[in-house]
PAROLUM-933751 format. One record per residue: residue in one letter; x, z, y of N, C-alpha, C in turn. Coordinates in steps of 0.2 Angstrom, whole numbers, padded with zeros to 4 digits, always signed. Layout:
<atoms>
AXZYXZYXZY/...
</atoms>
This chain:
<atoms>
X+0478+0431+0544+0474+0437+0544+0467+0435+0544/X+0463+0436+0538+0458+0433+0537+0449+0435+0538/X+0453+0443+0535+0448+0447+0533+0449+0453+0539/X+0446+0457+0538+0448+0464+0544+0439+0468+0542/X+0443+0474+0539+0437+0479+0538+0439+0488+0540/X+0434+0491+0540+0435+0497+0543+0431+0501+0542/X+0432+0509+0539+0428+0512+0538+0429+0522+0541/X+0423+0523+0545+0424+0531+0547+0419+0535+0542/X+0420+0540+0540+0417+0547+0539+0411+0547+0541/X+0407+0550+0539+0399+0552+0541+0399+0558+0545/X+0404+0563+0544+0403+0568+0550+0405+0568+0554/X+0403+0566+0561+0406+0565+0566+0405+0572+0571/X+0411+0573+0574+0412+0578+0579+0414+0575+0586/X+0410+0580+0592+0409+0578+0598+0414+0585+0600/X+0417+0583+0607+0421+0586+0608+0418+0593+0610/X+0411+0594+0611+0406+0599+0611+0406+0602+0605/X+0405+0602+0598+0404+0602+0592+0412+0606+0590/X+0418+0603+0593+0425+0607+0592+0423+0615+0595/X+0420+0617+0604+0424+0620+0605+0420+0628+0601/X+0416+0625+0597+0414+0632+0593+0420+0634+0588/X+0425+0631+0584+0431+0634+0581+0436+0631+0585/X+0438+0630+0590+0444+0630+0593+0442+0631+0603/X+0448+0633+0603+0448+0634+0611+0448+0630+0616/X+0442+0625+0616+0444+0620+0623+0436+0618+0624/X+0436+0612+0628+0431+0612+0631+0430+0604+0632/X+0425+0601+0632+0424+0594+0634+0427+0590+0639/X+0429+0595+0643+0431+0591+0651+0439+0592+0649/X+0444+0596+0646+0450+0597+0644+0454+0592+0640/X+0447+0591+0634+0448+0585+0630+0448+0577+0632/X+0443+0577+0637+0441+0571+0640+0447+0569+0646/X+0450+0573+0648+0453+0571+0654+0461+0570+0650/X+0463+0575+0644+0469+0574+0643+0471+0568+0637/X+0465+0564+0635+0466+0560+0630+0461+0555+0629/X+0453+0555+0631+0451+0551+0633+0446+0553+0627/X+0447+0556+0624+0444+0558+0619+0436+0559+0617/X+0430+0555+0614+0424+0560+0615+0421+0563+0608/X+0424+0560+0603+0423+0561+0595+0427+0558+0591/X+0428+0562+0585+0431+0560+0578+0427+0562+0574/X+0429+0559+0566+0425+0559+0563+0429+0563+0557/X+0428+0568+0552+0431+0571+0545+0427+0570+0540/X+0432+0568+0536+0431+0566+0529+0425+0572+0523/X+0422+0573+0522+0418+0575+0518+0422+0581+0512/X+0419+0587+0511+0425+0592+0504+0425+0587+0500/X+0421+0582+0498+0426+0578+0492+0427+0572+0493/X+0429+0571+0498+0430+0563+0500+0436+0564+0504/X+0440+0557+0499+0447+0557+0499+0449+0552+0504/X+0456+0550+0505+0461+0545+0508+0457+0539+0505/X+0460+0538+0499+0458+0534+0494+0450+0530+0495/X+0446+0535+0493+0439+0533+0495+0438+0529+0500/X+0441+0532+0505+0440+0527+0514+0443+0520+0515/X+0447+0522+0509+0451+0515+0509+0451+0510+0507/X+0447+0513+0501+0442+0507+0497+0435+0505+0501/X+0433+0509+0504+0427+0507+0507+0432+0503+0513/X+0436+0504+0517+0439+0497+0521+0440+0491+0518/X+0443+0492+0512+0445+0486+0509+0441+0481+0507/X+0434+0482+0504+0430+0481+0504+0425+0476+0507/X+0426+0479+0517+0423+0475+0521+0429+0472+0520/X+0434+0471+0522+0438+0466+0523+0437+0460+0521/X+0439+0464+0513+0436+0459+0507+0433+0453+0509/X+0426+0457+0510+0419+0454+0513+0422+0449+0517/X+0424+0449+0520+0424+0446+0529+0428+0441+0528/X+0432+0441+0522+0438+0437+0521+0434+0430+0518/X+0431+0434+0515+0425+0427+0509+0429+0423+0502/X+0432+0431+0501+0436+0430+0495+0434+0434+0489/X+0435+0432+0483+0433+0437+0476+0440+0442+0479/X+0438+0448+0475+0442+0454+0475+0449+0453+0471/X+0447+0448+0466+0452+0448+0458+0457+0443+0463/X+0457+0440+0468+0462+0436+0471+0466+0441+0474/X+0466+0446+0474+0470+0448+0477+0476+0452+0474/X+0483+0450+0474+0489+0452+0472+0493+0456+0474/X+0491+0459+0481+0497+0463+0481+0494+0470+0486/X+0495+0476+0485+0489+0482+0490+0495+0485+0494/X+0496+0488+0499+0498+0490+0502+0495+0494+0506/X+0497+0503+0505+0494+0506+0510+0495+0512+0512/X+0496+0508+0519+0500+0514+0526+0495+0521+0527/X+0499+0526+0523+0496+0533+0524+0502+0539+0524/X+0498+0541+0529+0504+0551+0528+0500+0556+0525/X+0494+0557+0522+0491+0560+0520+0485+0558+0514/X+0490+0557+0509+0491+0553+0502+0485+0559+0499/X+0482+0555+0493+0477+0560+0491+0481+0565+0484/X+0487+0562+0484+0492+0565+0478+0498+0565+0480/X+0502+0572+0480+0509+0566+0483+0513+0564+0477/X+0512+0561+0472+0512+0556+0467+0507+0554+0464/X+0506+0549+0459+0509+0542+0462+0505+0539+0469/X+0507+0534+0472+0506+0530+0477+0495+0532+0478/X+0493+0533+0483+0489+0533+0484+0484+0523+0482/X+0491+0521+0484+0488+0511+0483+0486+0510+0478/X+0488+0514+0470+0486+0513+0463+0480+0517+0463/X+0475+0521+0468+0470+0523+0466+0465+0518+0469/X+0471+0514+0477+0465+0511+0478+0461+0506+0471/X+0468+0504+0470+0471+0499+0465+0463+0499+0459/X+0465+0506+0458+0460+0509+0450+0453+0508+0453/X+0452+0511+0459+0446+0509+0461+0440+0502+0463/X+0446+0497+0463+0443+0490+0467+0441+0488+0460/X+0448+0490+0454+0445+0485+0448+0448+0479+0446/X+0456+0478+0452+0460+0472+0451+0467+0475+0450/X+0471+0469+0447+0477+0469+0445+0483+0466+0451/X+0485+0471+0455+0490+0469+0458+0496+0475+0458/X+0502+0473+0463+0507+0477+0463+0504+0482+0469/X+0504+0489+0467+0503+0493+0475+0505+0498+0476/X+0508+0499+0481+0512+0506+0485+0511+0507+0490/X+0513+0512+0492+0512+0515+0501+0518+0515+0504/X+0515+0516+0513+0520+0514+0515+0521+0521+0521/X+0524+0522+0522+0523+0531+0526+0529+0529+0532/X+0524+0527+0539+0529+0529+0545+0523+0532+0549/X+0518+0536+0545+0512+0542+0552+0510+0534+0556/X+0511+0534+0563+0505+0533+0564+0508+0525+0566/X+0512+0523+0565+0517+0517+0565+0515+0514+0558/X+0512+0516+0553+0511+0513+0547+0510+0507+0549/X+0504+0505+0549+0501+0499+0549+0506+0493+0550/X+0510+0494+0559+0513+0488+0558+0520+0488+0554/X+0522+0493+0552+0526+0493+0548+0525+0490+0541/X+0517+0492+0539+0515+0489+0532+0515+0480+0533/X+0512+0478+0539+0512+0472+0541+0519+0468+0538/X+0524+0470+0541+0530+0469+0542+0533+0469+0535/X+0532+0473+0529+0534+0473+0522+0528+0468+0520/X+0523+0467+0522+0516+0462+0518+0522+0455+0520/X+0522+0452+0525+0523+0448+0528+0531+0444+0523/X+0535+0450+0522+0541+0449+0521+0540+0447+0512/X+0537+0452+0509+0534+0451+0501+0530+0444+0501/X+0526+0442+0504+0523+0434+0505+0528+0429+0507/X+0531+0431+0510+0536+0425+0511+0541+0422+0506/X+0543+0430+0501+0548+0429+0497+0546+0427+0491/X+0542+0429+0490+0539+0430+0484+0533+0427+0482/X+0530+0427+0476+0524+0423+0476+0518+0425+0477/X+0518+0431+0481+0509+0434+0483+0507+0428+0489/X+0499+0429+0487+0496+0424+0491+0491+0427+0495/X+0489+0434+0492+0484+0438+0492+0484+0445+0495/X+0486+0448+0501+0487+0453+0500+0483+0459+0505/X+0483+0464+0501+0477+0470+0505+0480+0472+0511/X+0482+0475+0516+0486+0479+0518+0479+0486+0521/X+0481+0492+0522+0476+0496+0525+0480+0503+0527/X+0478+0504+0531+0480+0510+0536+0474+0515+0534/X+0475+0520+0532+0471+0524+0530+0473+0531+0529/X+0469+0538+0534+0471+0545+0534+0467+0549+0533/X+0466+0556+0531+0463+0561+0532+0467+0566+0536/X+0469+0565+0543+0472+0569+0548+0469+0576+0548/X+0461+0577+0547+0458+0585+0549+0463+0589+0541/X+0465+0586+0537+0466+0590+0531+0473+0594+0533/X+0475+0590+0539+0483+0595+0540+0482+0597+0548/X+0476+0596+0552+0477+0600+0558+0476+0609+0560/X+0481+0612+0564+0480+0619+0563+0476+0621+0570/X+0470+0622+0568+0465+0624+0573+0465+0629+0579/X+0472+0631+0576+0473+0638+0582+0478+0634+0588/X+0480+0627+0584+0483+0624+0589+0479+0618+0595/X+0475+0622+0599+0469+0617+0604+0475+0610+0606/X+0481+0611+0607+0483+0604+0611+0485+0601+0605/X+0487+0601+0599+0486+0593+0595+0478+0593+0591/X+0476+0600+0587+0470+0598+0583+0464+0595+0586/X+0462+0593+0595+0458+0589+0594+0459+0582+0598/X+0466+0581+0596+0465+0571+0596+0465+0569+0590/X+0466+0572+0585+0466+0567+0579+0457+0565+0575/X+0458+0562+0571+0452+0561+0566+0456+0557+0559/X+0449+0557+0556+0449+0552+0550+0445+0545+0548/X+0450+0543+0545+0447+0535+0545+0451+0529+0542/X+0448+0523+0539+0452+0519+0537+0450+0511+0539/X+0456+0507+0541+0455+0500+0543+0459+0496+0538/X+0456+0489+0535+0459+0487+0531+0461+0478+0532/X+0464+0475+0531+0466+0469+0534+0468+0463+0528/X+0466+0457+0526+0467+0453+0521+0473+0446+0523/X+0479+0445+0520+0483+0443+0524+0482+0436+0516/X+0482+0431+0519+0482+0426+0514+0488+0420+0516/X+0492+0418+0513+0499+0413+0512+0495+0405+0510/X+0495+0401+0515+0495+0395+0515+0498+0389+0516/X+0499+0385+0512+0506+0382+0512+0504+0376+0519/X+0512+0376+0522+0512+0375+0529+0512+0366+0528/X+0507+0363+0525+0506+0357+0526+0503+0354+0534/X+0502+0357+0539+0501+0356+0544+0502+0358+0549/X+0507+0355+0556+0511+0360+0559+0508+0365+0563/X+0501+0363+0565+0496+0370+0569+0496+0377+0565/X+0499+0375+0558+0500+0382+0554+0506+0388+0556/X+0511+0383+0560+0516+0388+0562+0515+0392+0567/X+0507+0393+0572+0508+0395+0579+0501+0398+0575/X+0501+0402+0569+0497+0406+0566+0495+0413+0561/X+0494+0416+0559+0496+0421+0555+0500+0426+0560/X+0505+0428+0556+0510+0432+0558+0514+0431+0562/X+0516+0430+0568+0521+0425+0572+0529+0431+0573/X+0529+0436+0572+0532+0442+0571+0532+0448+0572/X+0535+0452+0569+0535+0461+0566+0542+0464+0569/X+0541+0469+0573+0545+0473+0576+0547+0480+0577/X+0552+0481+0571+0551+0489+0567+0556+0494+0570/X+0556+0500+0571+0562+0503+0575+0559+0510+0573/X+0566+0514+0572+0566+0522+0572+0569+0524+0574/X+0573+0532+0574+0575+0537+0578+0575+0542+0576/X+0577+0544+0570+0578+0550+0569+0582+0555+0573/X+0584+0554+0577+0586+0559+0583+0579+0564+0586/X+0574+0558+0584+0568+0561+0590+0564+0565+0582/X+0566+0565+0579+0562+0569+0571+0556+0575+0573/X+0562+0580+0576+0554+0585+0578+0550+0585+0582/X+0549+0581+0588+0546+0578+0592+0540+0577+0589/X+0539+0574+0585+0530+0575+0580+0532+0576+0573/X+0531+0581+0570+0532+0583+0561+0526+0587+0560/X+0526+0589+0553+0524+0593+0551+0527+0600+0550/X+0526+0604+0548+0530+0611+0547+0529+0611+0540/X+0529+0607+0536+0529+0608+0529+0529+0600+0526/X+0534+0602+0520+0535+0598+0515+0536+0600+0509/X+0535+0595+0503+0536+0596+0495+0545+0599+0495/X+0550+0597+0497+0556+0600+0497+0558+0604+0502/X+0554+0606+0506+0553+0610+0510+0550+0618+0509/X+0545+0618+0508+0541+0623+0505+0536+0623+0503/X+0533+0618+0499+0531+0616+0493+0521+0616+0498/X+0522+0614+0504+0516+0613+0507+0516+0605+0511/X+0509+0605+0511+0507+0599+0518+0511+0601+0523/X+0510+0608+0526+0511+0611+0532+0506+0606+0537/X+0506+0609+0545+0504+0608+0550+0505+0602+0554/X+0500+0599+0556+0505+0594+0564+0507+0599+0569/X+0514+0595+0572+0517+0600+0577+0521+0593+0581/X+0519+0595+0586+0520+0590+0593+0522+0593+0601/X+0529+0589+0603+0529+0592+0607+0528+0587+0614/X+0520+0587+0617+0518+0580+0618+0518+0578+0624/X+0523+0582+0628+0526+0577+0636+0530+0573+0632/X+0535+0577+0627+0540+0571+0626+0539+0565+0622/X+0533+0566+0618+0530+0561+0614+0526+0554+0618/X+0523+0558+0623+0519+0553+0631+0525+0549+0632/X+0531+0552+0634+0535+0550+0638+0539+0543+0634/X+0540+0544+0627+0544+0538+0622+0539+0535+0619/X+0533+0535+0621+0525+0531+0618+0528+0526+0623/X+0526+0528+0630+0525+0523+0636+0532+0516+0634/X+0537+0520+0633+0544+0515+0634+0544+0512+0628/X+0544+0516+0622+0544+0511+0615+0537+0507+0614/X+0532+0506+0616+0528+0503+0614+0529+0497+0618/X+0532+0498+0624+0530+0491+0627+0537+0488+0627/X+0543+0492+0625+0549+0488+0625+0548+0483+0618/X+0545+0487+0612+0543+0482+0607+0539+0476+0606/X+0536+0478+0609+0531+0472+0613+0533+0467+0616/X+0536+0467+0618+0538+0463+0624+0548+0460+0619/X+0547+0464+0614+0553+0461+0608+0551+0457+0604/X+0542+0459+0602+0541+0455+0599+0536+0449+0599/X+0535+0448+0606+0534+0443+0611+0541+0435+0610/X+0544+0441+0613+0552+0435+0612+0553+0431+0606/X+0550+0436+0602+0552+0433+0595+0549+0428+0592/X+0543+0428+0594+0538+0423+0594+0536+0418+0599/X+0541+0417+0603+0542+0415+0610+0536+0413+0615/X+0531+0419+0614+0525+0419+0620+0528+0424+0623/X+0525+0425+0628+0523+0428+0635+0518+0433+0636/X+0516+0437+0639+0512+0443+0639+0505+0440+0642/X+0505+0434+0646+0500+0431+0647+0495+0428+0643/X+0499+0426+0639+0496+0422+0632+0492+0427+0629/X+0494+0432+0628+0490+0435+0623+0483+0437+0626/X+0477+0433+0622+0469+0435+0621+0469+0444+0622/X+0473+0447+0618+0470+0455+0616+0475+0458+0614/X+0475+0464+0620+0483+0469+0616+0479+0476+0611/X+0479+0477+0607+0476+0481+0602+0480+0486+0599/X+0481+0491+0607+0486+0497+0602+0484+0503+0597/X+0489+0506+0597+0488+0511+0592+0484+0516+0595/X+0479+0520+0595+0472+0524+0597+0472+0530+0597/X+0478+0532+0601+0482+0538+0599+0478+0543+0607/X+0479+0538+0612+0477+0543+0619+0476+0537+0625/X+0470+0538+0627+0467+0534+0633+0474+0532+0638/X+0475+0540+0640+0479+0537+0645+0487+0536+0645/X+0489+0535+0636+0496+0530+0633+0493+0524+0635/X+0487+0522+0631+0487+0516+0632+0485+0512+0642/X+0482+0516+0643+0482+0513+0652+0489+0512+0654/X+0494+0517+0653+0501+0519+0656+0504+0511+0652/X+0504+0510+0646+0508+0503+0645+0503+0498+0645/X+0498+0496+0646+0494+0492+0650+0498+0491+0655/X+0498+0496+0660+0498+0496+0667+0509+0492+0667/X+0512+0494+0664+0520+0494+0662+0520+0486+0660/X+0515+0483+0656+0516+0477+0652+0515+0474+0659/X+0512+0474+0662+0507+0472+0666+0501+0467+0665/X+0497+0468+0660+0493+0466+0654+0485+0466+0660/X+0481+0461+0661+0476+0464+0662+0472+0469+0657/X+0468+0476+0659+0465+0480+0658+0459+0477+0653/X+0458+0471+0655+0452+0469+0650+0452+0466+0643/X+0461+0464+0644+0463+0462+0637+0465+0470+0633/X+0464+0474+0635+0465+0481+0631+0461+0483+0627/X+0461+0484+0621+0457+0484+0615+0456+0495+0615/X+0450+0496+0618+0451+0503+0615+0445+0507+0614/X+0446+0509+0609+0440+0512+0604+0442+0521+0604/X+0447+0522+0605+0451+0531+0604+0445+0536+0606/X+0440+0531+0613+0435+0539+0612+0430+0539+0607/X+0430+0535+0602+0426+0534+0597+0428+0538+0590/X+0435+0539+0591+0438+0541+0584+0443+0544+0583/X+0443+0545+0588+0451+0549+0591+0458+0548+0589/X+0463+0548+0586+0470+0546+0584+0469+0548+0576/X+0467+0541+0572+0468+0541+0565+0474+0537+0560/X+0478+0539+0563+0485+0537+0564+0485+0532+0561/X+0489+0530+0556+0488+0522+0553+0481+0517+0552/X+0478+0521+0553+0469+0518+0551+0468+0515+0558/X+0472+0517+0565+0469+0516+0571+0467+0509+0572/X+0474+0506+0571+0474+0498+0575+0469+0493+0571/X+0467+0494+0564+0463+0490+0561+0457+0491+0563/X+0456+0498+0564+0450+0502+0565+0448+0497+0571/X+0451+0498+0577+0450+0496+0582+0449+0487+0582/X+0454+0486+0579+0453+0477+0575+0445+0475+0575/X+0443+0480+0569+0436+0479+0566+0432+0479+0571/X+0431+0485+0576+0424+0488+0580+0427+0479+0587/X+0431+0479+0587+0431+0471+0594+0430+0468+0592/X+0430+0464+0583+0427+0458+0582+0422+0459+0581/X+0419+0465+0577+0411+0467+0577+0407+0463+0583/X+0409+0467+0589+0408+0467+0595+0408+0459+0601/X+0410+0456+0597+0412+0447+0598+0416+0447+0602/X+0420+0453+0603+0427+0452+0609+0430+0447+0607/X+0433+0450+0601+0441+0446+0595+0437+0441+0590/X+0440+0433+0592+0437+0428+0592+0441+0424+0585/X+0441+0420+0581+0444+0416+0576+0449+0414+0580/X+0456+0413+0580+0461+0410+0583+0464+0413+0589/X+0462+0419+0591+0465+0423+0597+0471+0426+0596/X+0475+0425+0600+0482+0430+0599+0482+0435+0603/X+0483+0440+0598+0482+0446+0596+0491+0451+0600/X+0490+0455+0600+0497+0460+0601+0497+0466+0596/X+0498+0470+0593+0499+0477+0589+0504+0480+0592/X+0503+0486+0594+0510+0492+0595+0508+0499+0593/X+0510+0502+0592+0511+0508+0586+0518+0512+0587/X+0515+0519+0587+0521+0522+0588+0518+0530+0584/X+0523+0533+0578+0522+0539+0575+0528+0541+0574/X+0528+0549+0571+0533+0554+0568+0539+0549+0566/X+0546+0552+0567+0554+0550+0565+0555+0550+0570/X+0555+0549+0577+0551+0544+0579+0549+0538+0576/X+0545+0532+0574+0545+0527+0573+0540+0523+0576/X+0541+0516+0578+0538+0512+0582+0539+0506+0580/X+0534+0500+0583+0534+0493+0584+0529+0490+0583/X+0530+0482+0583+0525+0479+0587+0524+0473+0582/X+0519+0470+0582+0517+0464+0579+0514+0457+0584/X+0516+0452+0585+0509+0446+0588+0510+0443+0581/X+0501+0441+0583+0497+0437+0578+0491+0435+0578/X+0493+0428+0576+0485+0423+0578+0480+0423+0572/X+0474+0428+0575+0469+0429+0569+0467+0425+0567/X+0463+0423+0560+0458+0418+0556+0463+0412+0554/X+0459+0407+0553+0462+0402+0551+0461+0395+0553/X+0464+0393+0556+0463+0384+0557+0455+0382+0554/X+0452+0378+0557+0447+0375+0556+0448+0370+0552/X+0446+0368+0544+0446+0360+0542+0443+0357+0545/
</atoms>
């Protein structure tokens, strides 16, 4: 993982700024999620758009031309078209030639797109690949409903995952060390929308019912974690930086406090941006290396949990070896 970039909206809303169209209040928002703003995408600014402008930095940060890269990948539930793939507009827009498609697990994207990058690199002959977590969440929130429509926002993070051939054995305790995917369709309505194309020919609304979503956040986040720990055979010590998914302050304390992680290795940025579902964990990526947290060679943690239920976890060792 080479590169890492991130991009938010220009309109940013304070939870002050909400409760003129919806029912709450800054001390309601603050205390049940951690929350102090999010950002909405523009009337004509799209998924698409954010997610070129993530890829972009990435790009940037990667210190690679654009035309290198082969393969686009990108985790979205709020596609700018629901055909084709939102990745072929990234695609049309960047100006390069690669394979691109999306990958749709809501707010579990990200490392589930990790986990198809990972597996395409390995098999195949991409060298190069985009991956981006990227939403406009305000375009399906129902504002009459105060307890989900203000945790979410919009935004997009984007990640440059490069294949180097393992002529040096420091290469194997680097990159991707492993990806840990899990669903549950049992738990479906638990977070959906109330609308679909073979449904009723709409987006429909987010619908959540969010004790029970708290409650299998806390267990599947950290059981996957600590599965894909083993699999990589570190220990929760080890890890520099747990960098969850930015869904809600006090999810992430609760498996903090569960992993028993110290609190300073906890990456969180939520009241910045509030739950941008797939966009989160990159986003958050982006603002701690910005910040000089997250350091070339740090091992890293991802957990993520969205709608199916769907969940899991990533470690990985960011940058690259020194020549």
């Amino acid at each position: 993982m080479t590169g890492v970039g991130s991009y938010l909206p220009k309109n940013k809303y304070s939870n002050d700024d909400l409760t003129k169209f919806v029912d709450t209040s800054d001390e309601w928002v603050t205390k049940r999620s951690g929350i102090k703003f999010r950002h909405f995408v523009s009337k004509n600014e799209t998924t698409s758009d954010m997610a070129v402008n993530a890829a972009l930095n990435a790009i940037k940060n990667a210190y690679i031309k654009k035309e290198l890269i082969d393969l686009i990948i990108v985790a979205t539930t709020t596609p700018d078209n629901t055909f084709p793939a939102t990745a072929t507009l990234v695609q049309k827009k960047l100006g390069i030639n690669a394979p691109s498609f999306d990958v749709q697990a809501v707010c579990a994207g990200f490392v589930f797109a990790l986990s198809v990058a990972k597996s395409l690199m390995k098999d195949n002959h991409f060298s190069n690949c985009l991956v981006i977590g990227a939403d406009s969440m305000s375009k399906i929130l129902d504002w009459n409903d105060r307890t989900t429509s203000v945790l979410f926002g919009d935004g997009a993070g984007a990640v440059v995952l490069q294949k180097f051939e393992n002529i040096d054995e420091k290469l194997n305790d680097w990159g991707i060390l492993s990806n840990v995917i899990h669903s549950d369709g049992n738990l479906y309505d638990l977070l959906k929308t109330n609308g679909g194309v073979s449904n009723n020919q709409s987006s429909g609304f987010i619908e959540m019912s969010g004790k029970e979503v708290f409650k299998h956040a806390i267990d599947k986040l950290s059981s996957s974690l600590e599965e894909a720990l083993s699999l990589s055979n570190k220990v929760i010590n080890q890890l520099d930086f747990l960098v969850p998914h930015q869904a809600n302050q006090r999810i992430i304390l609760a498996v903090a406090d569960k992993l028993k992680i110290n609190s300073k290795k906890v990456i969180s940025t939520v009241k910045d941006h509030g739950n941008t579902s797939a966009a989160s964990i990159p986003l958050a990526l982006d603002h701690a290396i910005s910040d000089k947290k997250i350091k070339n060679g740090n091992l890293l943690g991802f957990q993520a949990i969205g709608g199916g239920l769907s969940w899991g976890s990533s470690i990985i060792r960011i940058g690259k070896p020194h020549n």
